[in-house]
N, C-alpha and C positions, 0 to 999 in steps of 0.2 A: 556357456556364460553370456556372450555377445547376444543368442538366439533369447535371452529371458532377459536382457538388458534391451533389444527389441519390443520384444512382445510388453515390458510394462513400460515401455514409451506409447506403442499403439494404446492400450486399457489406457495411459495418462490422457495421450490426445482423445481417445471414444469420449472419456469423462469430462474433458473439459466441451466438447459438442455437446452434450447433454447439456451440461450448464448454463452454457451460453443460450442453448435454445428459444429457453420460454422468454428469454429479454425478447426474440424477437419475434412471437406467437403469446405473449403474454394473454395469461386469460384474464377475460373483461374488460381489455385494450381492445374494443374493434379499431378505433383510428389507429393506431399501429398494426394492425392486422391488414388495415385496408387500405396504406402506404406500402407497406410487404409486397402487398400482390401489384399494386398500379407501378412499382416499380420493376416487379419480375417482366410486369405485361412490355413497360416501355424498353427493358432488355430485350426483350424478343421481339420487337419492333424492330429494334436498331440493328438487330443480328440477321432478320429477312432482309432487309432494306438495303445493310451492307453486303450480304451477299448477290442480290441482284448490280450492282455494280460492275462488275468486270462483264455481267451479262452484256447490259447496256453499252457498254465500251466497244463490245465484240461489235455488235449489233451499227454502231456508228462507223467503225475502221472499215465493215466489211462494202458501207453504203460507198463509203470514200471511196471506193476499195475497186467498185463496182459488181460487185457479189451481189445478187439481191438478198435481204433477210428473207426467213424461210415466216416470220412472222407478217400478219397481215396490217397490225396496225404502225410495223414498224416502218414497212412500206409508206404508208401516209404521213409520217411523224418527218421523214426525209431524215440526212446527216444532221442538219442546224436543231432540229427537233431532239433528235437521239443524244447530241452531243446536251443541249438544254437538260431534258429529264437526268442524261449521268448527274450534271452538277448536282441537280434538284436532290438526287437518291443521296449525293455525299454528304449535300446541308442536313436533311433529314437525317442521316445515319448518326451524325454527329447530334443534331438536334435532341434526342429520343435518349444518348448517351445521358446526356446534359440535364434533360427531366429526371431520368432515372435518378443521379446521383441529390439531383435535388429537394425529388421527392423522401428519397433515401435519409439525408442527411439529420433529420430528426428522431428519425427510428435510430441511427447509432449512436446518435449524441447522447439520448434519452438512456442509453442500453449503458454506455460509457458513463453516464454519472451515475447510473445506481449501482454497476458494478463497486467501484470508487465508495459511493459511500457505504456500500454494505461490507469492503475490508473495511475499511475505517471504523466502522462500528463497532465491526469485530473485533480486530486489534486492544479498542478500548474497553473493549469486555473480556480481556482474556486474561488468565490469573497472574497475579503480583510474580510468581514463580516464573513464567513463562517472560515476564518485562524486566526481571532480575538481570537474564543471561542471556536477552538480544542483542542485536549489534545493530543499533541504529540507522548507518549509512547501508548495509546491507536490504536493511526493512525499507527503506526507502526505495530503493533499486528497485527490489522484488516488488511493488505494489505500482512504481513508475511503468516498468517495462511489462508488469500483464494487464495494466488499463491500456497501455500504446500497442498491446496484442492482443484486443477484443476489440478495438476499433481496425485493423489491419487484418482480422480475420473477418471480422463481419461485411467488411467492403470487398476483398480481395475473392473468398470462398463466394462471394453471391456473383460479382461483378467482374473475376477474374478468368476463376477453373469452369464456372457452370458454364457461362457463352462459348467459354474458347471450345468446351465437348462437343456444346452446339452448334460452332459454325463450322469447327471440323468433320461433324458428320453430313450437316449439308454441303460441305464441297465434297466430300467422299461420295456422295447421292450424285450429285450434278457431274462429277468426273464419268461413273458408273455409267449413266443414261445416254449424257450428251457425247462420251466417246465408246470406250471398250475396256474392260476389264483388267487389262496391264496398265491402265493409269489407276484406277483405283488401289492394285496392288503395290504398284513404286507408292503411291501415299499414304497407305496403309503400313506397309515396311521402313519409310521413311518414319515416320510419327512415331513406330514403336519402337523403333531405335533411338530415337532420339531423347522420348519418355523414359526408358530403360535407362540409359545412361545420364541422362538427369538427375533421374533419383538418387542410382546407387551414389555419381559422385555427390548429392547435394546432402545423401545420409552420411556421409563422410564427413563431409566439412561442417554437418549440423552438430556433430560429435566438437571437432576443432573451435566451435564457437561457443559450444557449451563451455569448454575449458576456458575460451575469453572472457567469458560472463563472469564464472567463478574469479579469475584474476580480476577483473575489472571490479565486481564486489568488493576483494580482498583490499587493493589499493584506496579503493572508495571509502571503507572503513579506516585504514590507518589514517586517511588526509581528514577522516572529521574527527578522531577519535583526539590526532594530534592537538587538533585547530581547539578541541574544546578545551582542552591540559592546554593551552596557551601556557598560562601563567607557568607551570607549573616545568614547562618546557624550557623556557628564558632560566628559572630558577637557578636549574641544571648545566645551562649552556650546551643544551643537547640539539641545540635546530640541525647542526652534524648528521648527529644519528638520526632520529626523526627523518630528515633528508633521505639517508642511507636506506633506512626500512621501506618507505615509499617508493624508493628508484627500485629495491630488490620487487617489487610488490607489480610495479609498470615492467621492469623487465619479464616478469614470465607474460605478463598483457603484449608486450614487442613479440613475445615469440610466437605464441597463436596467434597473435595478429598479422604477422611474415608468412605464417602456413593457410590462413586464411586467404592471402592476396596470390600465396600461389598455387592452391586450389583453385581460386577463382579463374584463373589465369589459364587453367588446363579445361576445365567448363566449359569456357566458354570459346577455346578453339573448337574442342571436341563436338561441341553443338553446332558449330560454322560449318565444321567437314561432312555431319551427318543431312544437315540442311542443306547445304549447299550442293552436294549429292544426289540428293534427291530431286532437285529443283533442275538440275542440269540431264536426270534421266530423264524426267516427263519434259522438259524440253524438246531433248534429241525425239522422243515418240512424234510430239509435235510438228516436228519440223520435220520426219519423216510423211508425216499424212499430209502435210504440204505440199511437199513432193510429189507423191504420189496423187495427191488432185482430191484426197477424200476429203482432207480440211481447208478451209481458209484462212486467208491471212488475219484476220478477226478470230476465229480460232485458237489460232496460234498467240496471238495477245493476251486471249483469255484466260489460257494454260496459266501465260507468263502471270498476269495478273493476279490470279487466284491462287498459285501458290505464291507469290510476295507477300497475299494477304493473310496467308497463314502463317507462312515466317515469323509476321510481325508477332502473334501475340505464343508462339512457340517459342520465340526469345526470349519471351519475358516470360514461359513456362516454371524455366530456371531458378531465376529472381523471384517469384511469387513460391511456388513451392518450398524452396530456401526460407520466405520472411513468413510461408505460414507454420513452416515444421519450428521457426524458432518464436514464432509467437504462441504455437500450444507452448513450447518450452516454456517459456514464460510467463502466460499464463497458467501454467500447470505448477510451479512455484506461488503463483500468487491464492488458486486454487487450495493447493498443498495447505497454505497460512490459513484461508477459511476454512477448512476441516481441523484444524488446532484445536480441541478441546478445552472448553471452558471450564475449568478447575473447580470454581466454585457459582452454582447456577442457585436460581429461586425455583423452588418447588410449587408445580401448578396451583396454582390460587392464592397462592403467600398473600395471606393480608399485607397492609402498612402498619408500620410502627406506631404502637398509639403511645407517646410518654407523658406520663403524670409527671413524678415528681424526680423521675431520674434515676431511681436506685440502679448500679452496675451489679451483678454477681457473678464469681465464675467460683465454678464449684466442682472440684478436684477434675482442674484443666490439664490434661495431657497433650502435649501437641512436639513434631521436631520437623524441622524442615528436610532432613531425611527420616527416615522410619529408623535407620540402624545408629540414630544420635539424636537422642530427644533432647527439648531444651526446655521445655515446662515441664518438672513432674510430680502432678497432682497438687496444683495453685488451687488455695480457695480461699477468698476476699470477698468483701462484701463493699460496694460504698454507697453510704446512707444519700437520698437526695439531697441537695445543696449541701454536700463535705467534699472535704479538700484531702486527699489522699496524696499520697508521694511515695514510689516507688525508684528506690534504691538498691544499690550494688555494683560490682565488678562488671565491667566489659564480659560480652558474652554470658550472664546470669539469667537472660529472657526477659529484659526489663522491655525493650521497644517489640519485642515478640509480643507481647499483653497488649500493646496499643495496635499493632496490627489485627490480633486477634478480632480486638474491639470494633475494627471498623470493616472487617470481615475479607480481609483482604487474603485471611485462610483461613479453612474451618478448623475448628480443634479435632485431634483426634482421641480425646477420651475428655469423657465429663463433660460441662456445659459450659456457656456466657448467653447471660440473660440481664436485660433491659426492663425494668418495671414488669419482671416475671414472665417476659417474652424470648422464647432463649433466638436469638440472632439469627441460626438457621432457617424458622419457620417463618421468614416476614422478607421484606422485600428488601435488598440491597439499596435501592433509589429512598425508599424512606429512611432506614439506618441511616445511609451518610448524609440526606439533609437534617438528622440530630444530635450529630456529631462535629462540633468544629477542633480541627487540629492547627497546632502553631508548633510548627516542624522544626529541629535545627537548624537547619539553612533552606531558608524561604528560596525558593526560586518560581522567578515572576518570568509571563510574559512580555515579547517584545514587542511591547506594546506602551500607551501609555499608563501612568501612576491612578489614572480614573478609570479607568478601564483594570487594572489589575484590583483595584479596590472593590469596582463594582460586581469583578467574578464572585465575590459572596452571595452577592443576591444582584441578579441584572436585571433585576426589574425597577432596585429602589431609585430614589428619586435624586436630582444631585443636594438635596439638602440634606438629606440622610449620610449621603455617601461622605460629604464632609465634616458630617456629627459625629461618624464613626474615627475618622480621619485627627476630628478634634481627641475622644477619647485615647485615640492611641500616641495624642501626642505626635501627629506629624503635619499636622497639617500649617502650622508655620512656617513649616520648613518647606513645604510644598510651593505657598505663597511669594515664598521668595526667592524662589525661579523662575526665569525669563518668561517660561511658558504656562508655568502652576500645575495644574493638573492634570495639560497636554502635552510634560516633558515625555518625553521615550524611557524608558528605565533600561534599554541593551538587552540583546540575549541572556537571558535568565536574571535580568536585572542588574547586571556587571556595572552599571552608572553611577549604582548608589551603593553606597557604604554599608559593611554587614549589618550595623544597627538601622539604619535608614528603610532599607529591608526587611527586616523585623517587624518594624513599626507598619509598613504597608500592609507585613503577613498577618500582623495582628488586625489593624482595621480591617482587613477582608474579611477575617473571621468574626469581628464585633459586627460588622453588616447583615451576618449571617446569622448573625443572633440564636445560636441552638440552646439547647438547654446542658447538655454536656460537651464538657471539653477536656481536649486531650492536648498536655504541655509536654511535647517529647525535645527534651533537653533545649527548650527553647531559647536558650542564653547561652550553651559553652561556648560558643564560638566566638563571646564578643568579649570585650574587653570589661575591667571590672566596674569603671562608672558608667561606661554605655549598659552593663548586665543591669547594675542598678535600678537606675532608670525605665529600664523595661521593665524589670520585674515589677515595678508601682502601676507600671500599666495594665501587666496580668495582672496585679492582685486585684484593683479595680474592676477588670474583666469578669475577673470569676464573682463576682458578689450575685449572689441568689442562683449559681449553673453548680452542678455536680461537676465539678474538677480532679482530672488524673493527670499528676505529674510527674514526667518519667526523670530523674534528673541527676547529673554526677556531681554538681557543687550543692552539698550538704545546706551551705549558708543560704542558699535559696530558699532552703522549704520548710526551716525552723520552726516558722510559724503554721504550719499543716497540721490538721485536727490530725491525721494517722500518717504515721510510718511506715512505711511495707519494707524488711531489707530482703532481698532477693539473692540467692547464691547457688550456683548448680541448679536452676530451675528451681528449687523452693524457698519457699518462704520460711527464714529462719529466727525476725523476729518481727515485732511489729507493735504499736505503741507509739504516744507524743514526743517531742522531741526528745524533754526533760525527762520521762519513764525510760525511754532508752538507755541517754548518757546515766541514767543509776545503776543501771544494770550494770555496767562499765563490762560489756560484750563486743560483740561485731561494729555496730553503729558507733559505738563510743567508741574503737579501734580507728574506725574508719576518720571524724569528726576528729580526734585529736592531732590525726595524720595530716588533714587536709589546714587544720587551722595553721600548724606547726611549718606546713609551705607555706601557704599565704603569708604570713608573719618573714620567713626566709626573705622570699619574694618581695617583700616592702621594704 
């Protein structure tokens, strides 16, 4: 089990190296291609450069020292020379560092925002189904933490593991040559010790971190899930619980985060003792050839030198290893979300929607959002261009299932929905819903301003329009008579303004938008009965000369609708003007007597 919990962490991480690749070999990006190499080049500058270092070091101690160097120009260079060039070699080591990352830095920025915007794309193309039953504050996490792990792999894997291979083998080379084969094996032994037990404990704890992500997710989601149920929360006098769920949610995050610190904690002795070890046998070697008269005291500096200078980045073997096993993690989550299948796609070459005069048809519609519970079965309606249709019924009947239908947010699964003879499938989703305007139950607006939520109808028009529409909907008085007018903020989701206030904005966005059909899904229950009023004069305005579908549960709204549709278990049971209904003294006139007989209570 562990061994195939393994093996598709490695196939997650192979995959997510593929992925990543071509951001940084993109074809027909030479300029990225040839920032790539000038900064591999300037890595491997700074990795000869700094390994010459301890040379030069030797080479000084041993002049002090009175050793002659065995080099010719090192003789001429004298100590003040030698000791000069060391510095020279540490600025330049540093130097070459310093281009590298900055040559670099637009190759991963470049790589980091199209990652970014191709989830985000995605995300927003991915079917209604799939945005039903996410979790927000989790979605956010997962696409936070695998753009902050394709900027941490792309730097760390080029600028971390590749050099550190490379200047370990050149001090493995330069131990070899310049002494005898038992130094090369203490740091050959040392290294694979150290590697060795790196990994296994850092696959250990990349397990124990995996489990803090998931609690940190979990937490992450109840603290927004709460924050947006504000209201809803005080209602109840539950900040309590709320509270409770949250603390239950951080404490499993306290406990892999305590297993985490003491993990860490055993690491990073463990790699002292293996380092330290090692650095203390090629010592004693050295300080035996001292003795013995084969090496010098420069020599012996250099030993020291060059392994300190591997030390250094074998420390941070650890630590990089660890931030890149958890950054495939990461990014292999944010990967996982781009391979999410898009539910509902455009068929190569879908034309655009061409609309004459509007007519809607769906013609023995079948559809359920599970397969084993339909909720249309076998709708067929027709609505004439510029008619006013009104779809009625019981909660759960498939009354807002037809307005989804409509704007293709699923496909049907039996029979059609066609647009001036075009069935919805065969044309582009970006032309459907720019012919399509909806005025939803509860508008919610961005946190933005009131011009800015108007003008998401159409962001091109002009601010004269945007206020004509503004006029139509009847809000634009009320606009003017705020401090700021048309630059108030309206709050997250628009929480500033009153449901009807709301409304009015929802509707001028869609009057800016100017389609030719429109869809009323219970655009009034939620408000009160003179703010419903009121609106309703709005819509009715609205709809003059558009094919309009109105989904709705107060009867009294839609009296005046050329047709009737009642909807119940998915079909269509009657359908008729208001007055052909209530004769029939049926469903509709069950329903209408019921509802006047509250209202009247109610008054």
């Amino acid at each position: 089990m562990v061994d195939t919990i393994e093996s598709d962490e490695r196939r997650s991480g192979l995959r997510t190296m593929r992925k990543v690749a071509p951001y940084l070999w993109p074809e027909g990006q030479g300029w990225v291609k040839r920032r790539v190499v000038a900064a591999l080049a300037a890595l491997v500058l700074a990795k000869v450069i700094g390994v010459s270092v301890p040379y030069l070091f030797k080479l000084a101690v041993d002049t002090l020292g009175g050793d002659a160097p065995e080099a010719a120009w090192a003789l001429g260079a004298g100590a003040v020379g030698l000791t000069l060039a060391y510095g020279f070699a540490r600025l330049m080591n540093v130097g070459f560092q310093q281009l590298r990352d900055a040559v670099f830095a637009r190759v991963g920025q470049r790589a980091l925002r199209m990652l970014a915007l191709e989830t985000f794309q995605h995300i927003h193309r991915l079917s209604m189904r799939y945005h039903i039953t996410r979790k927000t504050g989790g979605l956010s996490r997962v696409i936070e933490r695998g753009v902050k792990g394709v900027d941490f792999l792309l730097r760390f894997m080029l600028f971390s593991v590749g050099p550190l291979i490379l200047e370990l083998t050149m001090v493995a080379i330069i131990f070899f040559v310049l002494f005898d084969v038992w130094y090369l094996a203490v740091v050959v032994v040392t290294i694979w010790l150290y590697v060795w037990f790196t990994f296994r404990v850092t696959e250990w704890r990349v397990r124990i971190r995996k489990e803090m992500n998931d609690q940190d997710n979990d937490a992450n989601q109840k603290a927004i899930d709460s924050l947006l149920n504000f209201e809803t929360v005080k209602y109840f006098g539950a900040e309590a619980r709320e509270a409770a769920r949250y603390d239950a949610a951080m404490e499993g995050y306290e406990r892999a985060a305590i297993k985490t610190n003491y993990t860490l904690a055993f690491l990073n002795f463990g790699q002292s003792l293996l380092i330290t070890g090692g650095l203390v046998a090629v010592m004693v070697l050295a300080a035996m050839g001292v003795q013995s008269g084969q090496l010098t005291v420069g020599d012996f500096v250099m030993v020291n030198a060059y392994m300190i200078q591997i030390t250094m980045p074998l420390n941070f073997l650890g630590t990089v290893y660890r931030e890149i096993r958890q950054a495939l993690v990461d990014m292999g989550e944010m990967f996982d979300l781009l391979e999410q299948p898009r539910e509902v796609t455009d068929r190569d070459g879908a034309p655009a929607l061409a609309v004459g005069g509007g007519e809607v048809v769906l013609q023995d519609v079948t559809f359920g959002y599970d397969a084993a519970r339909p909720i249309l079965k076998g709708v067929s309606l027709t609505v004439a261009p510029g008619e006013r249709v009104a779809i009625v019924g019981p909660s759960g009947s498939g009354k807002s299932t037809i307005g989804r239908l409509l704007f293709r947010f699923y496909d049907v699964t039996g029979g059609s929905l066609k647009i001036d003879g075009q069935d919805v499938r065969e044309i582009t989703q970006d032309s459907l819903h720019a012919q399509i305007g909806v005025v939803p139950q509860d508008t919610v607006l961005f946190n933005d301003t009131i011009l800015y939520n108007i003008a998401y109808g159409r962001p091109e028009a002009s601010r004269a329009e945007i206020e004509a529409a503004a006029r139509a909907a009847r809000i634009h008085d009320f606009v003017m008579e705020l401090p700021e007018g048309y630059d108030t903020m309206v709050g997250e989701r628009g929480l500033k303004l009153s449901g009807g206030e709301k409304q009015r904005v929802g509707i001028a966005r869609t009057l800016l938008k100017n389609p030719p059909i429109l869809l009323l899904d219970e655009a009034t229950s939620a408000l009160d009965t003179e703010t419903e009023r009121d609106i309703q004069e709005s819509l009715r305005a609205m709809g003059e000369g558009r094919t309009v579908i109105t989904i709705a549960h107060r009867l009294s709204t839609i009296a005046d609708a050329d047709m009737i549709v009642v909807l119940e278990n998915g079909q269509i049971v009657e359908r008729g003007t208001h007055d052909e209904l209530l004769s029939k003294a049926a469903r509709y006139a069950t329903l209408w007597h019921r509802q006047q007989a509250e209202e009247a209570e109610a008054a």
